[in-house]
PDB file of N, H, CA, C and O in Angstrom:
ATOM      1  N   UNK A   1     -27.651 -55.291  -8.926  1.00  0.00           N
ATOM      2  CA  UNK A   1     -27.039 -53.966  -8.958  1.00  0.00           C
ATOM      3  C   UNK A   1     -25.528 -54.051  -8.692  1.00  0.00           C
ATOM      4  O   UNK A   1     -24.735 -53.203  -9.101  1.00  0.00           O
ATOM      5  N   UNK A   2     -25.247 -54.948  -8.102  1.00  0.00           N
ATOM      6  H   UNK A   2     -25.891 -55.637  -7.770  1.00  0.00           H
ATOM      7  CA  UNK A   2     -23.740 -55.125  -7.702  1.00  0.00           C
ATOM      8  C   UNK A   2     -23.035 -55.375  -8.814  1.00  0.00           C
ATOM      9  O   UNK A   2     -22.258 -54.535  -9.269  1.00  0.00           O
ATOM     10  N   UNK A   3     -23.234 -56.586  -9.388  1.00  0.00           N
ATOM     11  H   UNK A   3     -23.865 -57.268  -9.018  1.00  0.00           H
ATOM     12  CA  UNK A   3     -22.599 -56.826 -10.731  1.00  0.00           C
ATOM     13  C   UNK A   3     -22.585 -55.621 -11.470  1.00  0.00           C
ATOM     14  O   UNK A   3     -21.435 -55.192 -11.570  1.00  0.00           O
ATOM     15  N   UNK A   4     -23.502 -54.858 -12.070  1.00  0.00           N
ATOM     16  H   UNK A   4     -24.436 -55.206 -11.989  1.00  0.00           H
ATOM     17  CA  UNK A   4     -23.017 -53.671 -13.063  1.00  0.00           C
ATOM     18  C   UNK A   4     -22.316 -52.789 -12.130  1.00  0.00           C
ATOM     19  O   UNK A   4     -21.654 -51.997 -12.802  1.00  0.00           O
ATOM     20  N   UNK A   5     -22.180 -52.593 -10.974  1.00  0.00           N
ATOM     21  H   UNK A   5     -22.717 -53.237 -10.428  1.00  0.00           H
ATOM     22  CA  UNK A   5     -21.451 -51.368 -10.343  1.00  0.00           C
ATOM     23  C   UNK A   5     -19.914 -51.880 -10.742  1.00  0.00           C
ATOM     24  O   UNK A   5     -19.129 -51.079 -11.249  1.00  0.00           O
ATOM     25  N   UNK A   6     -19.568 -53.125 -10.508  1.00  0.00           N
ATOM     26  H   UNK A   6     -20.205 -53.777 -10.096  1.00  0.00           H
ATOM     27  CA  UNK A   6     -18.656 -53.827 -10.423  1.00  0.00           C
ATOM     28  C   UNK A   6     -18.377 -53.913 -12.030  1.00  0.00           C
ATOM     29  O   UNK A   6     -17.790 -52.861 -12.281  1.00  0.00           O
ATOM     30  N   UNK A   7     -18.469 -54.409 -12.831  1.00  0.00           N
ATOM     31  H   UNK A   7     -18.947 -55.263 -12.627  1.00  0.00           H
ATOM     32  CA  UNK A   7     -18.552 -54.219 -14.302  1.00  0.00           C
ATOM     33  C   UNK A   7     -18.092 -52.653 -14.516  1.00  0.00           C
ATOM     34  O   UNK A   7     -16.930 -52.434 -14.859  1.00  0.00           O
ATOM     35  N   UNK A   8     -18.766 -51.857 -14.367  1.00  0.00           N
ATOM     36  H   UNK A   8     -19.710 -52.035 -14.088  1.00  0.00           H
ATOM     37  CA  UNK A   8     -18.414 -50.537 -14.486  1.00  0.00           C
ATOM     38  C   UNK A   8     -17.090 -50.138 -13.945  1.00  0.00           C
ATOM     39  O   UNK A   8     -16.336 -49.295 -14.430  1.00  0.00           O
ATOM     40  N   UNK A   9     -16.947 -50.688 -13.123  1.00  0.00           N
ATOM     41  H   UNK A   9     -17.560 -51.372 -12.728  1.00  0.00           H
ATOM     42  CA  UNK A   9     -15.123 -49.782 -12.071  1.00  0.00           C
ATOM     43  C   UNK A   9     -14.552 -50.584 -13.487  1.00  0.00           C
ATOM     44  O   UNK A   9     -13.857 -50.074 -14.365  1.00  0.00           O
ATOM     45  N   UNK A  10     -14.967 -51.733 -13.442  1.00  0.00           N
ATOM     46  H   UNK A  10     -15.532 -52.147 -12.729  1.00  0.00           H
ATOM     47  CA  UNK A  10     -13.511 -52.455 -14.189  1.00  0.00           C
ATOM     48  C   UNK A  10     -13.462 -51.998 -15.334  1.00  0.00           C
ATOM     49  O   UNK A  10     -12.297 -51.752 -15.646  1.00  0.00           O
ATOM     50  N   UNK A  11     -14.353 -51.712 -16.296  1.00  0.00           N
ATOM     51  H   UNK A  11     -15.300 -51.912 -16.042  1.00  0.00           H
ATOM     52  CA  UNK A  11     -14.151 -51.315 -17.647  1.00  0.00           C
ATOM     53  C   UNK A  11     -13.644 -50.201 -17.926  1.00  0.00           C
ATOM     54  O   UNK A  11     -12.873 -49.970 -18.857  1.00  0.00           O
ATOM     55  N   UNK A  12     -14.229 -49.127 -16.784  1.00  0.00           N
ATOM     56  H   UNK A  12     -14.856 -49.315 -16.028  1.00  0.00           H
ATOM     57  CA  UNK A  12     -13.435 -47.970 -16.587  1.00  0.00           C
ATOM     58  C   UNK A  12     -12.078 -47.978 -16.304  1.00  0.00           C
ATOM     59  O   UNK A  12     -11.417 -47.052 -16.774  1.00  0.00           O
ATOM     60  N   UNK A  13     -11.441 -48.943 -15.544  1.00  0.00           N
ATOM     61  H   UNK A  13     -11.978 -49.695 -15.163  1.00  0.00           H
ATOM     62  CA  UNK A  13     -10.385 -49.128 -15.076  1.00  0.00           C
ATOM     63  C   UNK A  13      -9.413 -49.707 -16.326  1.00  0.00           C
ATOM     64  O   UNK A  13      -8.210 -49.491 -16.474  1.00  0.00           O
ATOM     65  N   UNK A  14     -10.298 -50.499 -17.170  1.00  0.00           N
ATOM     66  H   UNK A  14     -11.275 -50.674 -17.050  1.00  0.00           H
ATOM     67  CA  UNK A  14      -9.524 -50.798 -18.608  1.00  0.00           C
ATOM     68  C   UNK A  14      -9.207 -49.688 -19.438  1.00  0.00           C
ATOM     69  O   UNK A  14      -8.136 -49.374 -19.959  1.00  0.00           O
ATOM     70  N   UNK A  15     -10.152 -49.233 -19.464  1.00  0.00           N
ATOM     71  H   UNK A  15     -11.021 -49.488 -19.041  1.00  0.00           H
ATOM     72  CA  UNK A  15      -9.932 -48.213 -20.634  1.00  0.00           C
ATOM     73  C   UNK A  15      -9.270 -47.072 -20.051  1.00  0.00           C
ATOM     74  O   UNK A  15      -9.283 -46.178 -20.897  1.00  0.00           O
ATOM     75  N   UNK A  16      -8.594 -46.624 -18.806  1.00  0.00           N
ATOM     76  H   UNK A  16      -8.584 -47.351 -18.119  1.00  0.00           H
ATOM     77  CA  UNK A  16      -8.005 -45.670 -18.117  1.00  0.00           C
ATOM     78  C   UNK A  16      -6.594 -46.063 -18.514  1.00  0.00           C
ATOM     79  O   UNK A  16      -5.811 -45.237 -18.984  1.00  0.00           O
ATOM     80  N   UNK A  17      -6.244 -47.490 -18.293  1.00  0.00           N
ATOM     81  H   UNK A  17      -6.879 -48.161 -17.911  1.00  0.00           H
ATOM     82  CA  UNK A  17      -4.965 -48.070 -18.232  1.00  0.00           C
ATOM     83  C   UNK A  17      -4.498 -48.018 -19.976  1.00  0.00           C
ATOM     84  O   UNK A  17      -3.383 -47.573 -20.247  1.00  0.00           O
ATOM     85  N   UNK A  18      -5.651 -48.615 -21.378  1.00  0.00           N
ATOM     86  H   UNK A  18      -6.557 -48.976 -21.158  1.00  0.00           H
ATOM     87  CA  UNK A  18      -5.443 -48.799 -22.159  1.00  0.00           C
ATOM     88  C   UNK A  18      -4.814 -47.256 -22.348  1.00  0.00           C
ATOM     89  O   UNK A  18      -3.638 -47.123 -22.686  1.00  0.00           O
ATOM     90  N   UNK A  19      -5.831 -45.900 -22.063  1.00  0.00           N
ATOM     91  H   UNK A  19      -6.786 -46.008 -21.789  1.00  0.00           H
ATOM     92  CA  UNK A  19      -5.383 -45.173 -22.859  1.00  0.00           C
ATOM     93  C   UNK A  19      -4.067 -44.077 -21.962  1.00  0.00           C
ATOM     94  O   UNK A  19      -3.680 -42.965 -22.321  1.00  0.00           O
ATOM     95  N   UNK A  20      -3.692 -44.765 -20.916  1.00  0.00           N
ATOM     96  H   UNK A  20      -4.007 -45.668 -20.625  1.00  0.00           H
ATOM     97  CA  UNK A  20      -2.141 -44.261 -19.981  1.00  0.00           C
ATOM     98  C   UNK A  20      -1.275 -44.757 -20.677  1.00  0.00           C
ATOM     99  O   UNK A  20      -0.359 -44.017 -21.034  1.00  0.00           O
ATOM    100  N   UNK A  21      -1.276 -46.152 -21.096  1.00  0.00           N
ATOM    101  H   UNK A  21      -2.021 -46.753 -20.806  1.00  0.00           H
ATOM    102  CA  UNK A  21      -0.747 -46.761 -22.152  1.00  0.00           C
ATOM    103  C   UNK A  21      -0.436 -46.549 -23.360  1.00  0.00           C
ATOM    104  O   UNK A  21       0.644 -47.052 -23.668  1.00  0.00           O
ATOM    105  N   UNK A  22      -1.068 -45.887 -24.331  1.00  0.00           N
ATOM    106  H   UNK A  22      -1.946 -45.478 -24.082  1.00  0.00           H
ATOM    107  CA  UNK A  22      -1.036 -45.642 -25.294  1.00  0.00           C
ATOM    108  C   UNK A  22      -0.481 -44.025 -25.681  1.00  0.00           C
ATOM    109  O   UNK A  22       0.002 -43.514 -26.692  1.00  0.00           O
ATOM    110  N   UNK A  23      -0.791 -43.587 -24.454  1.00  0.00           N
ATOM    111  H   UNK A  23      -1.183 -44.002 -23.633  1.00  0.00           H
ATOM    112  CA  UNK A  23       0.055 -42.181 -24.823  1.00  0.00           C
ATOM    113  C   UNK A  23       0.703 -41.313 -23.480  1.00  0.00           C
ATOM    114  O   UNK A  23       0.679 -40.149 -23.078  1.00  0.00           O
ATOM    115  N   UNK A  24       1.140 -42.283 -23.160  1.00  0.00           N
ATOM    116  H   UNK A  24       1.158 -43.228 -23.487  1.00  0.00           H
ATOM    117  CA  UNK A  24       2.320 -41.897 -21.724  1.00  0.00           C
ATOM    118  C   UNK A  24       3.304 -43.170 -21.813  1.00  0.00           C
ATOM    119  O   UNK A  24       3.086 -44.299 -22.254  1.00  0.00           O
ATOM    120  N   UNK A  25       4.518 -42.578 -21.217  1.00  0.00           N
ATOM    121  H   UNK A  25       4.696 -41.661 -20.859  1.00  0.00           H
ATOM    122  CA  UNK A  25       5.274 -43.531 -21.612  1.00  0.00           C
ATOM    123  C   UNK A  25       5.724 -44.442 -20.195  1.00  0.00           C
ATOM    124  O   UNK A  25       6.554 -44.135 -19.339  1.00  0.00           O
ATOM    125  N   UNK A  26       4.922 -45.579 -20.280  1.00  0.00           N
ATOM    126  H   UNK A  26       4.247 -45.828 -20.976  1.00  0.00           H
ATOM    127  CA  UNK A  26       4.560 -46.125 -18.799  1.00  0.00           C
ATOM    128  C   UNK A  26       5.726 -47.269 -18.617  1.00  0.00           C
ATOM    129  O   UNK A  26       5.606 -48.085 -19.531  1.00  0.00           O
ATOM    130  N   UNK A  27       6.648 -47.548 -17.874  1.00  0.00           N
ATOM    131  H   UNK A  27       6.745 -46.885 -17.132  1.00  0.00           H
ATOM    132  CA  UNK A  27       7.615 -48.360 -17.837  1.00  0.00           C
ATOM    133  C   UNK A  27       7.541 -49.389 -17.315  1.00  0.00           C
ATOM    134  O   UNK A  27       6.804 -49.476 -16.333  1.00  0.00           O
ATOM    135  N   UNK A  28       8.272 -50.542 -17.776  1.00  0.00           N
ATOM    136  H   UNK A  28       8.870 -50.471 -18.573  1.00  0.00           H
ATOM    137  CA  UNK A  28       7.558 -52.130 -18.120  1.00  0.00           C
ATOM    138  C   UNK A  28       7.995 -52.375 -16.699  1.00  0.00           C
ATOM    139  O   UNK A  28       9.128 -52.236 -16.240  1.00  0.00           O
ATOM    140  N   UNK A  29       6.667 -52.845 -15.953  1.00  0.00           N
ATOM    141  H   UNK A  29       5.746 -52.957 -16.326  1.00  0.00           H
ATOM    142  CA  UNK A  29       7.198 -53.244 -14.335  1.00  0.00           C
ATOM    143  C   UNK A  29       7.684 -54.481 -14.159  1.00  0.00           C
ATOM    144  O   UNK A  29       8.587 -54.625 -13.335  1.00  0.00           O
ATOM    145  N   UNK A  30       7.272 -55.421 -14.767  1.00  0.00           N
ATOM    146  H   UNK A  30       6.539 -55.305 -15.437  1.00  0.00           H
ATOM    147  CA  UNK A  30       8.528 -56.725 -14.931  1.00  0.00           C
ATOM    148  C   UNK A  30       9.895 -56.521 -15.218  1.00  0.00           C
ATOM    149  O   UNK A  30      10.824 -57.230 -14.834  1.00  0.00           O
ATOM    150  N   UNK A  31       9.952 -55.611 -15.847  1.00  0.00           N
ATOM    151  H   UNK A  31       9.197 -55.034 -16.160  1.00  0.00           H
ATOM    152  CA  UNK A  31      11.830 -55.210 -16.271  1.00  0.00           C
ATOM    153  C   UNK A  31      12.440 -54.608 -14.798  1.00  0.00           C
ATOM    154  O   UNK A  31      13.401 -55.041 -14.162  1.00  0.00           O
ATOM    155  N   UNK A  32      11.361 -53.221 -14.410  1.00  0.00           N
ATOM    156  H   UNK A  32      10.581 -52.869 -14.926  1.00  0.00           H
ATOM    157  CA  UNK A  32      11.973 -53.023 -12.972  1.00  0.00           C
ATOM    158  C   UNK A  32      11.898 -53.518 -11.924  1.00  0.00           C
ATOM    159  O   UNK A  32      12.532 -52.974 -11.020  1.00  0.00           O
ATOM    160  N   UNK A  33      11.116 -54.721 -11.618  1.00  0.00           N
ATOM    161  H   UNK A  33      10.602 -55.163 -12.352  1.00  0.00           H
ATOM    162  CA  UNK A  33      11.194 -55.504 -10.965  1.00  0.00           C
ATOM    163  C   UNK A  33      12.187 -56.902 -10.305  1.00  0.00           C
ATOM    164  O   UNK A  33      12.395 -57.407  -9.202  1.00  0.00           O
ATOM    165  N   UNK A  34      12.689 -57.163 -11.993  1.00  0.00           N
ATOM    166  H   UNK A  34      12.521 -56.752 -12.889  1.00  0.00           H
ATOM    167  CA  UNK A  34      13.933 -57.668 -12.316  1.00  0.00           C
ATOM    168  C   UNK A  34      15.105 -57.304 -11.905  1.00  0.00           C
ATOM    169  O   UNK A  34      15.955 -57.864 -11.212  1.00  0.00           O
ATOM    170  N   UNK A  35      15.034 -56.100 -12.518  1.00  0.00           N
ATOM    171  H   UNK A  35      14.344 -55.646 -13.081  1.00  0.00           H
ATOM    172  CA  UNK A  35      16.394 -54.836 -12.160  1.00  0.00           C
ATOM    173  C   UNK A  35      16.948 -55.275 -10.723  1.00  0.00           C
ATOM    174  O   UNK A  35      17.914 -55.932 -10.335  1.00  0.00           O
ATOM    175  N   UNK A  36      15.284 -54.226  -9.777  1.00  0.00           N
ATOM    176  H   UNK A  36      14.499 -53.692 -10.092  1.00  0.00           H
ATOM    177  CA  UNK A  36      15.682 -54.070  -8.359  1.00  0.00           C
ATOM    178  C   UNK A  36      15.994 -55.880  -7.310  1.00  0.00           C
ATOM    179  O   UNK A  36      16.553 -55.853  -6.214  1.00  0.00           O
ATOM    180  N   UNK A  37      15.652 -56.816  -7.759  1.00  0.00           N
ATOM    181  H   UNK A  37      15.197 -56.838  -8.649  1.00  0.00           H
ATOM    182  CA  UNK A  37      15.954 -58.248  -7.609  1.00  0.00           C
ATOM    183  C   UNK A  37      17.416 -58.691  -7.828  1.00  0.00           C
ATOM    184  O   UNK A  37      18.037 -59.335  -6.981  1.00  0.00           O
ATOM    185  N   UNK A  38      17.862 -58.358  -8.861  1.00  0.00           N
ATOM    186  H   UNK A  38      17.358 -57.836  -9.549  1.00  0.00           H
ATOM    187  CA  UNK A  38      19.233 -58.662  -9.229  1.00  0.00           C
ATOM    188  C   UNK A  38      20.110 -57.585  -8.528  1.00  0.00           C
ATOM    189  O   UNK A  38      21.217 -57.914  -8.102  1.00  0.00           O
ATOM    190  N   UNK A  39      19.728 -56.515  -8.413  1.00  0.00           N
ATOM    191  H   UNK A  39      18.828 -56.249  -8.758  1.00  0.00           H
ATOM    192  CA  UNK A  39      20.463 -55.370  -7.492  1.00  0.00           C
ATOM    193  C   UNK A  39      20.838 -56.322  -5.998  1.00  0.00           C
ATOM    194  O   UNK A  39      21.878 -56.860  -5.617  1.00  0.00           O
ATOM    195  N   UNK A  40      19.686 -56.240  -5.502  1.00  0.00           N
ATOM    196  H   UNK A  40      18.841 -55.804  -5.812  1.00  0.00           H
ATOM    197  CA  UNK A  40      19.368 -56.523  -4.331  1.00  0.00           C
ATOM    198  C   UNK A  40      20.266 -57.756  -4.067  1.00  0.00           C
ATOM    199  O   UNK A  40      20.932 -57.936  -3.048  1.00  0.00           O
ATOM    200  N   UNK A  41      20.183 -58.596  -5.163  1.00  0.00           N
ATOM    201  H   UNK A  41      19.642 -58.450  -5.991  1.00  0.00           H
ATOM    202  CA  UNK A  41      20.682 -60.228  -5.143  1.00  0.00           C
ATOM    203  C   UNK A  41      22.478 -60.041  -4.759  1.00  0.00           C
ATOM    204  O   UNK A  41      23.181 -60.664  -3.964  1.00  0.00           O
ATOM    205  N   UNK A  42      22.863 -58.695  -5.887  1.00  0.00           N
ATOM    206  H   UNK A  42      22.291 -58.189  -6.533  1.00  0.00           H
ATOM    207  CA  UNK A  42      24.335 -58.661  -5.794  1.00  0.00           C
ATOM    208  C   UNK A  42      24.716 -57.781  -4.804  1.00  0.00           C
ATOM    209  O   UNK A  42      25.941 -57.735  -4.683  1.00  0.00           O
ATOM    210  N   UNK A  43      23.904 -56.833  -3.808  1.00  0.00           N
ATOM    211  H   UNK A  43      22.909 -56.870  -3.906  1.00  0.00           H
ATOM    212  CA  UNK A  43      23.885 -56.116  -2.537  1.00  0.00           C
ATOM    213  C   UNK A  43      24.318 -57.408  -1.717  1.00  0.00           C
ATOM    214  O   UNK A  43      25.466 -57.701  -1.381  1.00  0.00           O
ATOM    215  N   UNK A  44      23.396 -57.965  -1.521  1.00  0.00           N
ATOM    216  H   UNK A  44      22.464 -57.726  -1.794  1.00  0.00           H
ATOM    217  CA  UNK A  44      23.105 -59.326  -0.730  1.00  0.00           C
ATOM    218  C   UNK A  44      24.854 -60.390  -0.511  1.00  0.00           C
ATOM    219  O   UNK A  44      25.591 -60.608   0.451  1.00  0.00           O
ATOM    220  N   UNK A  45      24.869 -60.799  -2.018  1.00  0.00           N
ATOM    221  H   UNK A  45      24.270 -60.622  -2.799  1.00  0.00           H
ATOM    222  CA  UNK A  45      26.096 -61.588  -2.160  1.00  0.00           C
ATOM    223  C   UNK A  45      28.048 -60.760  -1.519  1.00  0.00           C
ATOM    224  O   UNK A  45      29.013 -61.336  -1.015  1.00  0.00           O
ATOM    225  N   UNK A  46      27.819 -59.190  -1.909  1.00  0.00           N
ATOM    226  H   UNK A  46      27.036 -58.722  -2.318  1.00  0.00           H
ATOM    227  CA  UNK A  46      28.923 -58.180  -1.087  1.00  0.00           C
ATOM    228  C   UNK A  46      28.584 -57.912   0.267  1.00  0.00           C
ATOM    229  O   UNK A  46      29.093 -57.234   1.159  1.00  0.00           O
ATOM    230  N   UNK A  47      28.109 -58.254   0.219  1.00  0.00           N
ATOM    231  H   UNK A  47      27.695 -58.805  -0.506  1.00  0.00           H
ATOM    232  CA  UNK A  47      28.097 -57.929   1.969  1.00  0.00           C
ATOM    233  C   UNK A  47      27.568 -58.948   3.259  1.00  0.00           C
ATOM    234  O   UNK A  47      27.413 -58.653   4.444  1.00  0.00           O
ATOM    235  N   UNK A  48      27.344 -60.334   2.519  1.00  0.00           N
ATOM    236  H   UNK A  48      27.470 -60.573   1.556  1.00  0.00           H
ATOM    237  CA  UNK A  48      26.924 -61.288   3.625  1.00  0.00           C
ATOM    238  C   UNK A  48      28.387 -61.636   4.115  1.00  0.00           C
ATOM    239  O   UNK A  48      29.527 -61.541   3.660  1.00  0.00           O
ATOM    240  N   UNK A  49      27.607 -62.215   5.601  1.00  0.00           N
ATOM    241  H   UNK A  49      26.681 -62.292   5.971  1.00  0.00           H
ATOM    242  CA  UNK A  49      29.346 -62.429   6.459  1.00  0.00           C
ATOM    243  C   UNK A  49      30.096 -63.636   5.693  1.00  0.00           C
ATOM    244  O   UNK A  49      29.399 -64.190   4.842  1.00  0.00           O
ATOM    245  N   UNK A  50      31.241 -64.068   5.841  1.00  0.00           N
ATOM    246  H   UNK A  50      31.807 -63.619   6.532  1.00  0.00           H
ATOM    247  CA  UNK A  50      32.092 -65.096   4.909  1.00  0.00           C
ATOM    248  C   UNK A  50      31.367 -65.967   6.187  1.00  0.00           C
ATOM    249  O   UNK A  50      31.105 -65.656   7.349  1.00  0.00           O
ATOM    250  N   UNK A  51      31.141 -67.431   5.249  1.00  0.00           N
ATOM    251  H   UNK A  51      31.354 -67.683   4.305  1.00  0.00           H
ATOM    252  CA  UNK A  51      31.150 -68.680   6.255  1.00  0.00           C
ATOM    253  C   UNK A  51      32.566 -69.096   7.306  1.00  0.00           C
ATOM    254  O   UNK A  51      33.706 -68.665   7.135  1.00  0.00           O
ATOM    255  N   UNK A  52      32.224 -69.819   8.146  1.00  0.00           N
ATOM    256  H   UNK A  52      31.297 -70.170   8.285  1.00  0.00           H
ATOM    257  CA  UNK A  52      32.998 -70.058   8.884  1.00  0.00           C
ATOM    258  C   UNK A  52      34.044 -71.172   8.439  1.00  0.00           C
ATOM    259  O   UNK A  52      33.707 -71.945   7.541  1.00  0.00           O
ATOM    260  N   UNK A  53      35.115 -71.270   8.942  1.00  0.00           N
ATOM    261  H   UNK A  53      35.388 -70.643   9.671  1.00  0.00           H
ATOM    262  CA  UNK A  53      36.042 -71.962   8.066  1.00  0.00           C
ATOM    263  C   UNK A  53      36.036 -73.455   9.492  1.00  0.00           C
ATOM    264  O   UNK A  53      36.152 -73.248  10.700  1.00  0.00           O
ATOM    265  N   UNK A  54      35.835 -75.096   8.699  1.00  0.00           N
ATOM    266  H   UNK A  54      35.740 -75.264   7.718  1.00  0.00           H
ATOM    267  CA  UNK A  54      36.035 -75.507   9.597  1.00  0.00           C
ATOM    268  C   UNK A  54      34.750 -76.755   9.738  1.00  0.00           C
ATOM    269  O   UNK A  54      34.749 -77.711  10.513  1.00  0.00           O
ATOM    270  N   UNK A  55      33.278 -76.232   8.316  1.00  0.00           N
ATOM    271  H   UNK A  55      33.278 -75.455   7.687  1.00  0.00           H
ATOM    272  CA  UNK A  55      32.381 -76.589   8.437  1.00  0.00           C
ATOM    273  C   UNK A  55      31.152 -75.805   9.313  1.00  0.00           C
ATOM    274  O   UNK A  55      30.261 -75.149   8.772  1.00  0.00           O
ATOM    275  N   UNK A  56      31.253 -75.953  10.378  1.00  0.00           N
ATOM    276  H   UNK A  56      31.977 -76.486  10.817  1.00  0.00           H
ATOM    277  CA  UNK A  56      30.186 -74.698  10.947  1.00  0.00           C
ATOM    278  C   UNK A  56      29.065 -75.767  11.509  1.00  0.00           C
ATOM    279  O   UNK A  56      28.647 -75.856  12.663  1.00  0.00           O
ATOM    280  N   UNK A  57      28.694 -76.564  10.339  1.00  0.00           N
ATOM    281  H   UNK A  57      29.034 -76.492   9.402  1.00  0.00           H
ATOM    282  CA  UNK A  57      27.381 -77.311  10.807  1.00  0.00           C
ATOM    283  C   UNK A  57      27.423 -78.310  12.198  1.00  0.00           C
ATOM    284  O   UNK A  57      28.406 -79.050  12.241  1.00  0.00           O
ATOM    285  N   UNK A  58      26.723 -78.382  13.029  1.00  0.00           N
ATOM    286  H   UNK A  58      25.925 -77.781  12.995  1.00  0.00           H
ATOM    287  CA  UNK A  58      26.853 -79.183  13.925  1.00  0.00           C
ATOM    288  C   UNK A  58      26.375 -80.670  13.547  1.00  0.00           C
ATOM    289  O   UNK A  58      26.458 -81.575  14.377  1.00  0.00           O
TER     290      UNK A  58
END
């Protein structure tokens, strides 16, 4: 009984996504994922403290 309960969410769950997909306009989450990474990357690079002049490392 488990297996078809389980079978069932998922197919349902396919065909929910296929047809959100097909007629909503669903935006590619690898692209915004990318986006907010490279944002973040060039947030990151303006505003970290400058290294120390001198070497630093012990």
């Amino acid at each position: 009984m488990g297996i078809i309960r389980r079978s069932f969410f998922f197919i349902a769950g396919t065909a929910c996504g296929i047809y959100l997909a097909q007629n909503y306009d669903v935006p590619n989450i690898k692209k915004v994922v990318n986006d907010t990474l490279f944002t973040a990357k060039k947030v990151e690079e303006k505003y970290r403290k400058p290294k120390k002049p001198g070497g630093g490392e012990p």
